[in-house]
DSSP file (Angstrom, degrees, kcal/mol; ACC not computed):
  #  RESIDUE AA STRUCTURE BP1 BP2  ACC     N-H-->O    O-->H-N    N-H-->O    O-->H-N    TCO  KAPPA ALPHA  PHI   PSI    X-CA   Y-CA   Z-CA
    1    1 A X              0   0    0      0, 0.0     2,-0.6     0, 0.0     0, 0.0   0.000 360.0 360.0 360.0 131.7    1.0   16.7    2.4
    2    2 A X     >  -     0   0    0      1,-0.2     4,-2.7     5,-0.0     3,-0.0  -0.705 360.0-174.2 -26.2  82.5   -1.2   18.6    4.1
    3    3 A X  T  4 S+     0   0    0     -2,-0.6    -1,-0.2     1,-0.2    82,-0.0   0.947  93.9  55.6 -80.0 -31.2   -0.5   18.3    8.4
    4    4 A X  T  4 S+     0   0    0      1,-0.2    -1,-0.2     2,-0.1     3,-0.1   0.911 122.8  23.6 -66.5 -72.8   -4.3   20.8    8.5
    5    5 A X  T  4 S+     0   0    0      1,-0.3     2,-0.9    15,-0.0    -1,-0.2   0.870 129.5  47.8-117.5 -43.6   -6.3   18.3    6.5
    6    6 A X  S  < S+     0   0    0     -4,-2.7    -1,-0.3     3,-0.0     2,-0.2  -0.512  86.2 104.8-118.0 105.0   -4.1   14.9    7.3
    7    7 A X  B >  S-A   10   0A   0     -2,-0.9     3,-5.3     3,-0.7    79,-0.0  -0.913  71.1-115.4-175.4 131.9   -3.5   14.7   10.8
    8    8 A X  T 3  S+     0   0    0      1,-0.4     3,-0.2    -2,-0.2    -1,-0.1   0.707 104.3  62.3 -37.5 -24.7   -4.2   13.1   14.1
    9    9 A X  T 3  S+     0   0    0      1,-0.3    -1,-0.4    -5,-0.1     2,-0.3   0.294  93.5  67.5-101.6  19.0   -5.5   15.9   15.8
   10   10 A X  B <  S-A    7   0A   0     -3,-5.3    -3,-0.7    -5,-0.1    -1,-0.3  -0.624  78.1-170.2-136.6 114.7   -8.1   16.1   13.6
   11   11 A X        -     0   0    0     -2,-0.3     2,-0.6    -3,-0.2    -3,-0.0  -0.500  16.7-131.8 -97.6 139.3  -10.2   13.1   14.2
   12   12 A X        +     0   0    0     -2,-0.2     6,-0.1     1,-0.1    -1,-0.0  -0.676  30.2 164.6 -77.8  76.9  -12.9   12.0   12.2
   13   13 A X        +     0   0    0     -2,-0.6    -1,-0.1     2,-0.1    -2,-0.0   0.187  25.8 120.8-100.5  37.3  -16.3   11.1   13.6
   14   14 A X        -     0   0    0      2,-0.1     4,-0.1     1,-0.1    -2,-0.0  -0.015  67.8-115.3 -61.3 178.4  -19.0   10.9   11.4
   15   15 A X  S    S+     0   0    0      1,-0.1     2,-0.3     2,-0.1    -1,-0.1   0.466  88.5  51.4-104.8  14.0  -21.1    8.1   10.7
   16   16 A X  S    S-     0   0    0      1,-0.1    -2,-0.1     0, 0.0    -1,-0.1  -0.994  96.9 -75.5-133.4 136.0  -20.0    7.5    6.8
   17   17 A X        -     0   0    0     -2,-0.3     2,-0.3     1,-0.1    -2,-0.1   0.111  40.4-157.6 -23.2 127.5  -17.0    7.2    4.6
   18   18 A X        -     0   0    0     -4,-0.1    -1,-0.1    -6,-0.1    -6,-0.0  -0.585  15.2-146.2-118.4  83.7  -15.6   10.8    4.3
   19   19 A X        +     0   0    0     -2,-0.3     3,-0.1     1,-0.1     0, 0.0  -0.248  22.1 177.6 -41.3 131.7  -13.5   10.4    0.8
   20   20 A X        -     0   0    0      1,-0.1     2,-0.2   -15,-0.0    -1,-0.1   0.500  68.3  -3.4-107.2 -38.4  -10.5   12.6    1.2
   21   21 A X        -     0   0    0      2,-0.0     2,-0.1     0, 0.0    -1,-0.1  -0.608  66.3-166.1-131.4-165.1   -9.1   11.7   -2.1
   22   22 A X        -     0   0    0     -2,-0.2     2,-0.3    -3,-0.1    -3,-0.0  -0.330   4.4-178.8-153.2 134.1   -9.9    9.3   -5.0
   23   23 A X        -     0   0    0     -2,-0.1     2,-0.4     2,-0.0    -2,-0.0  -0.739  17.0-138.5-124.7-175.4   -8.4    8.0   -7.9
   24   24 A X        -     0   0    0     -2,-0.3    20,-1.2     2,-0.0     2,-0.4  -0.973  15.3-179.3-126.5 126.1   -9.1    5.6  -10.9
   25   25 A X  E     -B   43   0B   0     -2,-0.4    18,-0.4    18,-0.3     2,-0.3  -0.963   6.5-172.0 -82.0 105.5   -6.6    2.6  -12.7
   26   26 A X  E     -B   42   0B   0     16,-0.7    16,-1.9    -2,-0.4     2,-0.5  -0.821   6.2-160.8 -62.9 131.5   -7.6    0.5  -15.8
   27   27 A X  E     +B   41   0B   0     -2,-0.3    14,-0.2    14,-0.2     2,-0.1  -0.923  16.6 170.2-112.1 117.4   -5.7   -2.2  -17.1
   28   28 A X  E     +B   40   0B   0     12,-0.7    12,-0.6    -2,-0.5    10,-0.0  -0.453  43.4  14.1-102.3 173.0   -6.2   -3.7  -20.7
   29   29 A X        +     0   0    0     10,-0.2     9,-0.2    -2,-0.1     2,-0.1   0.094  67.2 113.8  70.6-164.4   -4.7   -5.8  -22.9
   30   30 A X  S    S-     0   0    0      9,-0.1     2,-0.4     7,-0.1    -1,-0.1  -0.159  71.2 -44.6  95.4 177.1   -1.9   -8.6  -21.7
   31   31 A X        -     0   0    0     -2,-0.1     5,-0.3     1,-0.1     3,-0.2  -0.722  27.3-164.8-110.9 167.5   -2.3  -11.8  -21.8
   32   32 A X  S    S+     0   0    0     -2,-0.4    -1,-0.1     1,-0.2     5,-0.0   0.138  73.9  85.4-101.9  -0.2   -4.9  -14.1  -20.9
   33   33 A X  S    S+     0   0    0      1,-0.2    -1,-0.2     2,-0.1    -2,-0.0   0.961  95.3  45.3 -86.8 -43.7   -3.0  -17.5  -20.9
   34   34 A X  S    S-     0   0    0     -3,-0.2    -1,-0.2     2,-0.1    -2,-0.1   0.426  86.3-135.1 -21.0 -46.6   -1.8  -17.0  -17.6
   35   35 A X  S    S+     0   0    0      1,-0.2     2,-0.3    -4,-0.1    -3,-0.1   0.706  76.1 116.2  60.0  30.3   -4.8  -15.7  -14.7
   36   36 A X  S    S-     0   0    0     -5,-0.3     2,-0.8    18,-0.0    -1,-0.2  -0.776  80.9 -96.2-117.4 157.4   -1.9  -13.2  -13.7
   37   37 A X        +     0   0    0     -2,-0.3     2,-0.3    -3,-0.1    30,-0.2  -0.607  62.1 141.1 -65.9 126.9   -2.1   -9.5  -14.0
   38   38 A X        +     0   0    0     -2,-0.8    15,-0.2    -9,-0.2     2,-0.0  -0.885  22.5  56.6-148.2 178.0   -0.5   -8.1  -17.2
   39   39 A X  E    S- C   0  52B   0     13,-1.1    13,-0.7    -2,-0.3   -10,-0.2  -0.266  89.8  -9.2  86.6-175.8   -0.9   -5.7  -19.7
   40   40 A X  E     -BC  28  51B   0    -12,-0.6   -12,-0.7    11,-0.2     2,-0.6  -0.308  44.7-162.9 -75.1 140.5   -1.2   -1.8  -19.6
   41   41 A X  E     +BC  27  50B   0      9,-1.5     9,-2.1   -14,-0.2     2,-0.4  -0.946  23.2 165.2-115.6  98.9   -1.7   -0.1  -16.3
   42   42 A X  E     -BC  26  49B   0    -16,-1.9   -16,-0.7    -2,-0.6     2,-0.4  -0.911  22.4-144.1-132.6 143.0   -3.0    3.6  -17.2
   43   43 A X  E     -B   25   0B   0      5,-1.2   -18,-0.3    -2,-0.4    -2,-0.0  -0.888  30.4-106.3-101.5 136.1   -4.8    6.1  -14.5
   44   44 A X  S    S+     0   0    0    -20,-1.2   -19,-0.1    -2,-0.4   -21,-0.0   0.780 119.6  39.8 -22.9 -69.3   -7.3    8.3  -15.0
   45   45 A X  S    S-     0   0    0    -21,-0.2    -1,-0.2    -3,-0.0   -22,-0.0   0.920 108.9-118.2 -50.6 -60.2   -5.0   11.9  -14.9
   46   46 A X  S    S+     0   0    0      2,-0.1    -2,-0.1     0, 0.0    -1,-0.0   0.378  82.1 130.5 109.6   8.0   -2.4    9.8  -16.8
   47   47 A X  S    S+     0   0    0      1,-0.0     2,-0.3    -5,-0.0    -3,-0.0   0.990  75.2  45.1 -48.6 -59.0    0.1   10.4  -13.7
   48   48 A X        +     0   0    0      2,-0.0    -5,-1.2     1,-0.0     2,-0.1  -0.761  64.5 151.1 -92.1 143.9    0.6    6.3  -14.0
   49   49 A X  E     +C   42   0B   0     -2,-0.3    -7,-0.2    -7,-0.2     2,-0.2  -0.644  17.4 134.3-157.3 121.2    1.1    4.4  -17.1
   50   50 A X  E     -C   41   0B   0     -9,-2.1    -9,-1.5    -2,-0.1     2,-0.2  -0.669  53.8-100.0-133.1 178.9    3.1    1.1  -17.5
   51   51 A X  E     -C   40   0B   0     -2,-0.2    14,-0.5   -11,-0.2     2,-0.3  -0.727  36.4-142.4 -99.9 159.5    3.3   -2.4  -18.9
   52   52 A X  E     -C   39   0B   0    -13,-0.7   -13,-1.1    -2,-0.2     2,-0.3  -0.851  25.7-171.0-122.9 154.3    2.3   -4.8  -16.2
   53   53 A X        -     0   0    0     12,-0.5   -15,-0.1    -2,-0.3     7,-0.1  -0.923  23.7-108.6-154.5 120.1    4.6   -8.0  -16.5
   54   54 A X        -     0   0    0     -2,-0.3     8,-0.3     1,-0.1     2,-0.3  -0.165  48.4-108.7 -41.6 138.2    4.7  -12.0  -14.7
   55   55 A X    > > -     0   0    0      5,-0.1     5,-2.1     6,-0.1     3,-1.2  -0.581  14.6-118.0 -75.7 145.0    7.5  -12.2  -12.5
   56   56 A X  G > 5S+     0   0    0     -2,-0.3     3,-3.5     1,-0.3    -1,-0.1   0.845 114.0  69.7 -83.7 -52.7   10.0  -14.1  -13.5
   57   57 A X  G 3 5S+     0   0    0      1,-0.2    -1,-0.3     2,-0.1    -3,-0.0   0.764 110.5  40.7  -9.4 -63.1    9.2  -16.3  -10.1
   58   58 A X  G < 5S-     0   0    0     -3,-1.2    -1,-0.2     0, 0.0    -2,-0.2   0.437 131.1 -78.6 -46.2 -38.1    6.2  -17.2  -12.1
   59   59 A X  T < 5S+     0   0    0     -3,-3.5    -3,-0.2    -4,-0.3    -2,-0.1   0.376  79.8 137.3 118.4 -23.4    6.8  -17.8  -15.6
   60   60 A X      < -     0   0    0     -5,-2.1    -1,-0.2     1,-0.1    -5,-0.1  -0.008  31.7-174.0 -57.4 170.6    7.1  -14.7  -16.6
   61   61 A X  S    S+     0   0    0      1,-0.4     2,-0.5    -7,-0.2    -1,-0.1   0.101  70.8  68.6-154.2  16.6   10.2  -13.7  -19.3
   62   62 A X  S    S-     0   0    0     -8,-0.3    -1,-0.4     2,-0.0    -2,-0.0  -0.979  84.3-133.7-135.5 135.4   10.0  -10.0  -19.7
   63   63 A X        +     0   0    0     -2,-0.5     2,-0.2    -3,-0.1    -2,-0.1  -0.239  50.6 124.1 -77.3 168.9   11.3   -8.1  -16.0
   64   64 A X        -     0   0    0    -11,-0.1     2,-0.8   -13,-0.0   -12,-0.1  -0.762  63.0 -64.6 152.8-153.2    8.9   -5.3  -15.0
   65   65 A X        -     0   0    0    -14,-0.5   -12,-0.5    -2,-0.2     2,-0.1  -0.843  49.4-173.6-115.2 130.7    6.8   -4.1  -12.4
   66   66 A X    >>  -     0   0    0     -2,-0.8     4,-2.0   -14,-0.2     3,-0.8  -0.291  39.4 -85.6-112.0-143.9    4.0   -6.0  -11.5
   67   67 A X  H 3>>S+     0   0    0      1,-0.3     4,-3.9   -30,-0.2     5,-0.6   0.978 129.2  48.9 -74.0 -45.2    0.5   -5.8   -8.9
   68   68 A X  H 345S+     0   0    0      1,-0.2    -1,-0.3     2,-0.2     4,-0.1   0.588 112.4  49.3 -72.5   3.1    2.5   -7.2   -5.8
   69   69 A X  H <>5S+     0   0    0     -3,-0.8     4,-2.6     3,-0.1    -1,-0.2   0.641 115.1  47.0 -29.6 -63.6    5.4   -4.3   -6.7
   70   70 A X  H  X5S+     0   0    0     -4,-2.0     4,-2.1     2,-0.3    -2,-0.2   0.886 117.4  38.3 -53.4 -52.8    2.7   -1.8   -6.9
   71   71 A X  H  X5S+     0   0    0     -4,-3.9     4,-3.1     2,-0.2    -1,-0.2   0.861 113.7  56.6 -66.6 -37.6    1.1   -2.8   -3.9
   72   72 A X  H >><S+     0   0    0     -5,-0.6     3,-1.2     1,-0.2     4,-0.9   0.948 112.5  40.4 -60.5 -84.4    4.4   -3.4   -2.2
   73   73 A X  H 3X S+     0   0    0     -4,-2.6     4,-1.1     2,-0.2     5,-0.2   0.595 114.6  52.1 -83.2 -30.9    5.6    0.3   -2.9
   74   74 A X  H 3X S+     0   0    0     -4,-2.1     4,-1.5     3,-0.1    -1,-0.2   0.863 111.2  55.0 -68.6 -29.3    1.7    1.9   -2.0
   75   75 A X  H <X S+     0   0    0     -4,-3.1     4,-1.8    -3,-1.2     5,-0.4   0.973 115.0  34.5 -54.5 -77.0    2.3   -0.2    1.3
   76   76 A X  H >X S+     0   0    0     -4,-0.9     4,-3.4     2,-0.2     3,-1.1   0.964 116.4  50.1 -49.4 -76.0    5.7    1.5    2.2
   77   77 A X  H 3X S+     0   0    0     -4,-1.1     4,-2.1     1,-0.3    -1,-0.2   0.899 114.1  49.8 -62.7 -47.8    5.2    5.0    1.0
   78   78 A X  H 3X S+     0   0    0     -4,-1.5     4,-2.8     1,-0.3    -1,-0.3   0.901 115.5  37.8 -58.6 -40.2    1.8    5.1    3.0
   79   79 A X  H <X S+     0   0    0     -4,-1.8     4,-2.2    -3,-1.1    -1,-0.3   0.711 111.6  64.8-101.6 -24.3    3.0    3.9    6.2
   80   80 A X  H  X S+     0   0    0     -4,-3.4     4,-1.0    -5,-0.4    -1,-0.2   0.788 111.2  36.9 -50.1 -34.8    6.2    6.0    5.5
   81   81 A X  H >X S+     0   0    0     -4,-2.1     4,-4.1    -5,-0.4     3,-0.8   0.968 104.5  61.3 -85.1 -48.7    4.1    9.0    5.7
   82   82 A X  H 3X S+     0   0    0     -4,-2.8     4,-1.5     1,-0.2    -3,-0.2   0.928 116.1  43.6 -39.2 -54.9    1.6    8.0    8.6
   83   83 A X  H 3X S+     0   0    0     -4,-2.2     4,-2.7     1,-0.2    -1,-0.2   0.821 107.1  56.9 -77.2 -17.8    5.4    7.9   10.8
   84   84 A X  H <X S+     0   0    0     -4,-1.0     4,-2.4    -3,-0.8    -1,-0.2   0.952 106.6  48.2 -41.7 -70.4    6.7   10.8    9.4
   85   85 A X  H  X S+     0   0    0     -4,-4.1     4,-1.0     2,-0.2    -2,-0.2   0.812 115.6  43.7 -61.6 -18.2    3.6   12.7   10.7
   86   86 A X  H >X S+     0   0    0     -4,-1.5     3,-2.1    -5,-0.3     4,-0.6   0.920 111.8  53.6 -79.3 -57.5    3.8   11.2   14.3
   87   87 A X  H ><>S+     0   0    0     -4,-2.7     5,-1.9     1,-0.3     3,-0.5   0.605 111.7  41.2 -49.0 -29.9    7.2   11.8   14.2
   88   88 A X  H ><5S+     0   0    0     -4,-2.4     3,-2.1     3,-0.2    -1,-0.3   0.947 115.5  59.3 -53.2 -55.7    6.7   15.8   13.2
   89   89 A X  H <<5S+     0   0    0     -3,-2.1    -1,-0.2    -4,-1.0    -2,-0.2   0.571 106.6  36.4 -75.8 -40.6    4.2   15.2   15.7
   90   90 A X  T <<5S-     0   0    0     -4,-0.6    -1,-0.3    -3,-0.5    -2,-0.2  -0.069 115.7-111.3-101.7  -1.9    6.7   14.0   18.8
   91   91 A X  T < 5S+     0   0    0     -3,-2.1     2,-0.4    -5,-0.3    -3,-0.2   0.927  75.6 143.3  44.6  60.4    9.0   16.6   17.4
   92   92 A X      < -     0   0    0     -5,-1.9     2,-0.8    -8,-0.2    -1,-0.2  -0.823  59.0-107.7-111.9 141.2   11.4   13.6   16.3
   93   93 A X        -     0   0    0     -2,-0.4     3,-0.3     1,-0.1    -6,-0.1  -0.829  28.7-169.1 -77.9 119.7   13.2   14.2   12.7
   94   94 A X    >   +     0   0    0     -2,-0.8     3,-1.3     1,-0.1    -1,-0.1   0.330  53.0 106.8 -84.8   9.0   11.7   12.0   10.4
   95   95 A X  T 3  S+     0   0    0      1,-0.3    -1,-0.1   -11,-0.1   -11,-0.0   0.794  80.2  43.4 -29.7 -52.0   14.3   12.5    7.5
   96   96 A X  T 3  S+     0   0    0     -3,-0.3    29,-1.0    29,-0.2     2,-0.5  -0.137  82.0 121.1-128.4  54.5   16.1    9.3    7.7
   97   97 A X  B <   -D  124   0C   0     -3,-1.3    27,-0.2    27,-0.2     2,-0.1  -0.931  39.3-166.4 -83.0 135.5   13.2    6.7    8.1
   98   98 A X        -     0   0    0     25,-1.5    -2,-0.0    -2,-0.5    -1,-0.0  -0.173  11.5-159.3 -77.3-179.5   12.7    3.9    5.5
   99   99 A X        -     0   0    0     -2,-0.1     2,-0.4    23,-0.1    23,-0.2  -0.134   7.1-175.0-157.4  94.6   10.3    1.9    5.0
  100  100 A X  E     -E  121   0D   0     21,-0.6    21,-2.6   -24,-0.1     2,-0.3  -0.792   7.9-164.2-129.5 125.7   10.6   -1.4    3.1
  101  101 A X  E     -E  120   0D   0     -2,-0.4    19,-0.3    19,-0.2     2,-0.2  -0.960   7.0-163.0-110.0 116.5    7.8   -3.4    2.4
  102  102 A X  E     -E  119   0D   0     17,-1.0    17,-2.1    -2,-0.3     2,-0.3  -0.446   9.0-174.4-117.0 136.4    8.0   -7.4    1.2
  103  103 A X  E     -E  118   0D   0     15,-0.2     2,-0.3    -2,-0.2    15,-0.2  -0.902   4.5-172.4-143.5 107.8    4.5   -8.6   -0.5
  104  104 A X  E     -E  117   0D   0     13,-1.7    13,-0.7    -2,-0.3     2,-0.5  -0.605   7.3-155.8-100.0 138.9    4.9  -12.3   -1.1
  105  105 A X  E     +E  116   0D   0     -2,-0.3    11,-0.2    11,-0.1     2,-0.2  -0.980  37.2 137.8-135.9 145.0    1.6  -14.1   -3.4
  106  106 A X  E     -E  115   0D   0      9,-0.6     9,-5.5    -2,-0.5     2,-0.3  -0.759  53.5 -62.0 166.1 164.7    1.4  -17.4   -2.7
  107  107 A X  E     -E  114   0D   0      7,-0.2     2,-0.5    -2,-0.2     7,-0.3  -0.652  38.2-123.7 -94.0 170.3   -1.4  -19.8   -2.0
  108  108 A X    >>  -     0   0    0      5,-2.6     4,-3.9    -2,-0.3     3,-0.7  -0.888  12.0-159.8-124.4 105.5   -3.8  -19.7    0.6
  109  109 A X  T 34 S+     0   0    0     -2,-0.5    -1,-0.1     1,-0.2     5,-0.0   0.823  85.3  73.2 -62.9 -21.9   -4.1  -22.9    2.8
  110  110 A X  T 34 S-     0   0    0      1,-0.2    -1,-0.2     3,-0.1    -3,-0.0   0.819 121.5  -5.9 -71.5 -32.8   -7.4  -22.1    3.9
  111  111 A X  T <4 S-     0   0    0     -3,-0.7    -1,-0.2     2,-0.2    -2,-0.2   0.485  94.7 -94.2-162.6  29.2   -9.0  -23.0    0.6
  112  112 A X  S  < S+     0   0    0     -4,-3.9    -3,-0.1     1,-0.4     2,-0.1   0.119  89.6  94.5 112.2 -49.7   -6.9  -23.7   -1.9
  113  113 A X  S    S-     0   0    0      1,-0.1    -5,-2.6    -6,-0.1    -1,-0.4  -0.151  73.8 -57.5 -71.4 172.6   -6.6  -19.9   -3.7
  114  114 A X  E     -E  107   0D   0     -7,-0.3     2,-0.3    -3,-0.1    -7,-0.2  -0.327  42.9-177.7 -73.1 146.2   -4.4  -17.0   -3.6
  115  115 A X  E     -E  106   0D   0     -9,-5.5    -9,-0.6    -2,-0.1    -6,-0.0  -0.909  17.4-138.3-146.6 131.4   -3.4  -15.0   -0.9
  116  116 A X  E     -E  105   0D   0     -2,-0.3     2,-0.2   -11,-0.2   -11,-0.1  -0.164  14.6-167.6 -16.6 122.5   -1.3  -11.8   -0.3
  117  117 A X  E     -E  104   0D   0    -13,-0.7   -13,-1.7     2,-0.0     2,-0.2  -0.585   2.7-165.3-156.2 109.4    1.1  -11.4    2.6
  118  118 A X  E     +E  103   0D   0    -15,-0.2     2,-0.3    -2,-0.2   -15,-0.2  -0.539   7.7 178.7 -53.4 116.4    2.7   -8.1    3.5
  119  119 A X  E     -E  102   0D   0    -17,-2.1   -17,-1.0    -2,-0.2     2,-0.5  -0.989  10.6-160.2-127.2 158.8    5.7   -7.5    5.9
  120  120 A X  E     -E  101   0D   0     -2,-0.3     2,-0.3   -19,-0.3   -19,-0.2  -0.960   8.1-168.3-129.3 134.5    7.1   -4.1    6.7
  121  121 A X  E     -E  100   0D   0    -21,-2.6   -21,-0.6    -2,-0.5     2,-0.3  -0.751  18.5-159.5 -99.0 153.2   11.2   -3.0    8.3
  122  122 A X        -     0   0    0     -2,-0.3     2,-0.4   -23,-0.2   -23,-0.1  -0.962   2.8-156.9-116.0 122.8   11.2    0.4    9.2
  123  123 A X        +     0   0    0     -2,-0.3   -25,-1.5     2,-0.0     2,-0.2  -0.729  24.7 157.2 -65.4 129.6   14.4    1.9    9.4
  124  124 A X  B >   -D   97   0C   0     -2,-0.4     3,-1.2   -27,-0.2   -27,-0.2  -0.480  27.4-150.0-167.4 100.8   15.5    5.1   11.6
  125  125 A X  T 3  S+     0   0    0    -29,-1.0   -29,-0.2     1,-0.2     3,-0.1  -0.434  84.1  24.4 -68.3 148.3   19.2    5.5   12.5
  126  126 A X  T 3  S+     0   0    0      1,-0.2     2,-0.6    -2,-0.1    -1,-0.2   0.418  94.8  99.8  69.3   5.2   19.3    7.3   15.7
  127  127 A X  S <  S-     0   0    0     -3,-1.2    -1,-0.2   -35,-0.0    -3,-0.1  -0.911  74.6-119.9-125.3 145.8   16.1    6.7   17.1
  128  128 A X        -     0   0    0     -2,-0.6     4,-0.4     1,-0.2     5,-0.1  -0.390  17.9-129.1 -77.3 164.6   15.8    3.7   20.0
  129  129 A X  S >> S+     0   0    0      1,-0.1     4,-1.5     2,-0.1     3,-1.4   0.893 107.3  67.0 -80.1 -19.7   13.5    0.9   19.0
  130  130 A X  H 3> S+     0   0    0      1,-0.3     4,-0.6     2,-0.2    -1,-0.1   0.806 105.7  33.7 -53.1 -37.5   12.1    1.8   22.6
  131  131 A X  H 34 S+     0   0    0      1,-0.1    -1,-0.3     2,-0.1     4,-0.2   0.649 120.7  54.2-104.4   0.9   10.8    5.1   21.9
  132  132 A X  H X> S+     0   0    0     -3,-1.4     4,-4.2    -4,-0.4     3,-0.6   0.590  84.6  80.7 -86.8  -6.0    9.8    4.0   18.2
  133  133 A X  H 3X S+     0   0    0     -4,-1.5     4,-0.8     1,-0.2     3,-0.4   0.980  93.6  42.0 -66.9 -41.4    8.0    1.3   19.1
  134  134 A X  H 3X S+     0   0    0     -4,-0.6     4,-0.7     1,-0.3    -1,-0.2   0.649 112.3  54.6 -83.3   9.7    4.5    3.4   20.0
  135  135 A X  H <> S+     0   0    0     -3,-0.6     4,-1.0     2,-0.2    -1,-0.3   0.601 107.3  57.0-100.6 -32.2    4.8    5.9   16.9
  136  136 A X  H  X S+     0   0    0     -4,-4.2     4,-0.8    -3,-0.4    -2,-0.2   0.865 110.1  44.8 -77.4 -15.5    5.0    2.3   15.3
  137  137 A X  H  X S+     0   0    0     -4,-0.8     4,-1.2     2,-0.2    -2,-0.2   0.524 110.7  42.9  13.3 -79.4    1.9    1.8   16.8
  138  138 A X  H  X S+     0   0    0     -4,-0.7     4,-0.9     2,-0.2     5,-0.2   0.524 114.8  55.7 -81.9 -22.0   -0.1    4.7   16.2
  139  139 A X  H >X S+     0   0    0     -4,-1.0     4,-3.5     2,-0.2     3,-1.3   0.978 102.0  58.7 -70.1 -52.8    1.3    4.6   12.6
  140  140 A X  H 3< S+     0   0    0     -4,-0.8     7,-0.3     1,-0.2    -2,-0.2   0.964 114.8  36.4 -47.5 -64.4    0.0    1.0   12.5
  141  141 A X  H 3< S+     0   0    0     -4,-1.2    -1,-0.2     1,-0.2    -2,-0.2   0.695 117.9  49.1 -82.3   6.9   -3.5    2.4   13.2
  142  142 A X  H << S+     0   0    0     -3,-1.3    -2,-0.2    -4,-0.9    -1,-0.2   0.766  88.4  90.7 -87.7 -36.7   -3.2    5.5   11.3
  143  143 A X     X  -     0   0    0     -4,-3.5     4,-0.9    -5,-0.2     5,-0.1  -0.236  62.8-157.8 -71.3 146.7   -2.0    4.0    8.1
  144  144 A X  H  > S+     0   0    0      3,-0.2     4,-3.2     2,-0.2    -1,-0.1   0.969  94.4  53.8 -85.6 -48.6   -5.1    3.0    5.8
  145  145 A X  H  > S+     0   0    0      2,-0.3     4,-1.7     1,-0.3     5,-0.2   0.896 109.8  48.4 -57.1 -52.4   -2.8    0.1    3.8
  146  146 A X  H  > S+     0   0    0      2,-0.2     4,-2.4     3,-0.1     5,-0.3   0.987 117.8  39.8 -73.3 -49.9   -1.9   -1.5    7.3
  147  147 A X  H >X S+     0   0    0     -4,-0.9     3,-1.9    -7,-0.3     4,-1.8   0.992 108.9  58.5 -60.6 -56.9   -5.9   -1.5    8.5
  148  148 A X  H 3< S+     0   0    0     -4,-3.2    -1,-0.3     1,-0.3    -2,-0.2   0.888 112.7  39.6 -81.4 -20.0   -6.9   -2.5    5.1
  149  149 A X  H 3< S+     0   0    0     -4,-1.7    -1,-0.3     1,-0.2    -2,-0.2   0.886 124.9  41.0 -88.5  -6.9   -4.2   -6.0    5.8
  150  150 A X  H << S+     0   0    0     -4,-2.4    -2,-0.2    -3,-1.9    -1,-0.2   0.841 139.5   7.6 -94.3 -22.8   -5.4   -6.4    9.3
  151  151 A X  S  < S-     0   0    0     -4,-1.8     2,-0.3    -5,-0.3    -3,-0.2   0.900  99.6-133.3-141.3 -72.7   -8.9   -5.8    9.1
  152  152 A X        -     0   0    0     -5,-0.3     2,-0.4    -6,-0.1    -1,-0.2  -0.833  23.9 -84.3  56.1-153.4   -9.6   -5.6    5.1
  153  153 A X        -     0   0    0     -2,-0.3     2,-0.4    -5,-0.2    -5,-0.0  -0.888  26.9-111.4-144.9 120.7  -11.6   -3.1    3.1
  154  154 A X        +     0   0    0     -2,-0.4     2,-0.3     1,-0.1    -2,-0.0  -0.048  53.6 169.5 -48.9 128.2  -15.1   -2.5    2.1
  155  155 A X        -     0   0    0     -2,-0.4     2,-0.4     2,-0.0    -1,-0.1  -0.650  23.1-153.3-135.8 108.2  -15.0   -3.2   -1.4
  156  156 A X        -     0   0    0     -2,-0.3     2,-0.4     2,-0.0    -2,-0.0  -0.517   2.7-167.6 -93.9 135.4  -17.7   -3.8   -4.7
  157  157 A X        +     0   0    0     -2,-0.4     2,-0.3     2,-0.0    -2,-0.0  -0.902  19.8 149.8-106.4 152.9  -17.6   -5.5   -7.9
  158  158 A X        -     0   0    0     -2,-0.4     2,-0.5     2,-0.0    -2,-0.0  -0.951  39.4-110.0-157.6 168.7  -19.9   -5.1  -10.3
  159  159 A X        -     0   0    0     -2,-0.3     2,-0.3     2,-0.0    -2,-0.0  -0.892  27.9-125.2-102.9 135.4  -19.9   -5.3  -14.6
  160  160 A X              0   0    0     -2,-0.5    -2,-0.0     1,-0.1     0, 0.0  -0.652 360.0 360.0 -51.4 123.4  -20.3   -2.4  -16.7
  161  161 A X              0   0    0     -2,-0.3    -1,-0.1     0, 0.0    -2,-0.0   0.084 360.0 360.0-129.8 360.0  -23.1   -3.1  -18.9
């Protein structure tokens, strides 16, 4: 990672989305009997490619990694980095933070559908929770995966025609 290009002291203000990065995932096949995510999981580059698989929890009968895994593990590693970089930042070692994220899917009382719920531990032997607590903080509002569960994310769908 980049501290020059990702990094609190250099704040963004323009008045539009400034894409720093982007990438693409399709998933085909699996099956359809379900409404659950399955099948092949492939990226553009071809850095990711998996089977995507029902949790056992579910119904599922073959182990593997499924969306709330995925998400669960993009969740952690992001908000793993965002405190890493305050901590560089605060001249703290950030070597032995964790970060372990729980993504439960479940229904949604409000109407009836599914709904997604993220919690996050951070770990850091040696460090008080007192002086972690505003790096957890600023992490909280640095991290895009923590804004996108508080706040959500613009997002579009559309068909391919």
């Amino acid at each position: 990672m980049n501290d020059q290009i990702l990094s609190t002291d250099h704040d963004y203000d323009g008045a539009e989305f400034k894409p720093l990065y982007s990438t693409r995932v399709a998933v085909t096949g699996g099956s359809s009997l379900h409404g659950r995510a399955s099948g092949q999981a492939r990226s553009a580059d071809g850095a990711l490619s998996l089977e995507l698989r029902m949790p056992e929890e579910l119904g599922g009968d073959n182990p593997g990694p499924n969306p709330e895994q995925l998400f669960a593990a993009g969740y952690a590693a992001c908000f793993h980095g965002a405190l890493s970089l305050l901590a560089r930042r605060h001249l703290l070692d950030p070597a032995a933070i964790s970060v372990e994220a729980t993504v439960a899917f479940g229904r949604d009382p409000a109407d009836g559908g599914y709904q997604l719920r993220a919690d996050l531990i951070v770990n850091w032997p040696g460090v008080a929770a007192a002086a972690a607590a505003p790096l957890l903080e600023q992490a909280t509002a640095l991290c895009p995966y923590a804004k996108m569960a508080r706040q959500g994310i613009p997002a579009t769908i559309s068909f391919a025609s």
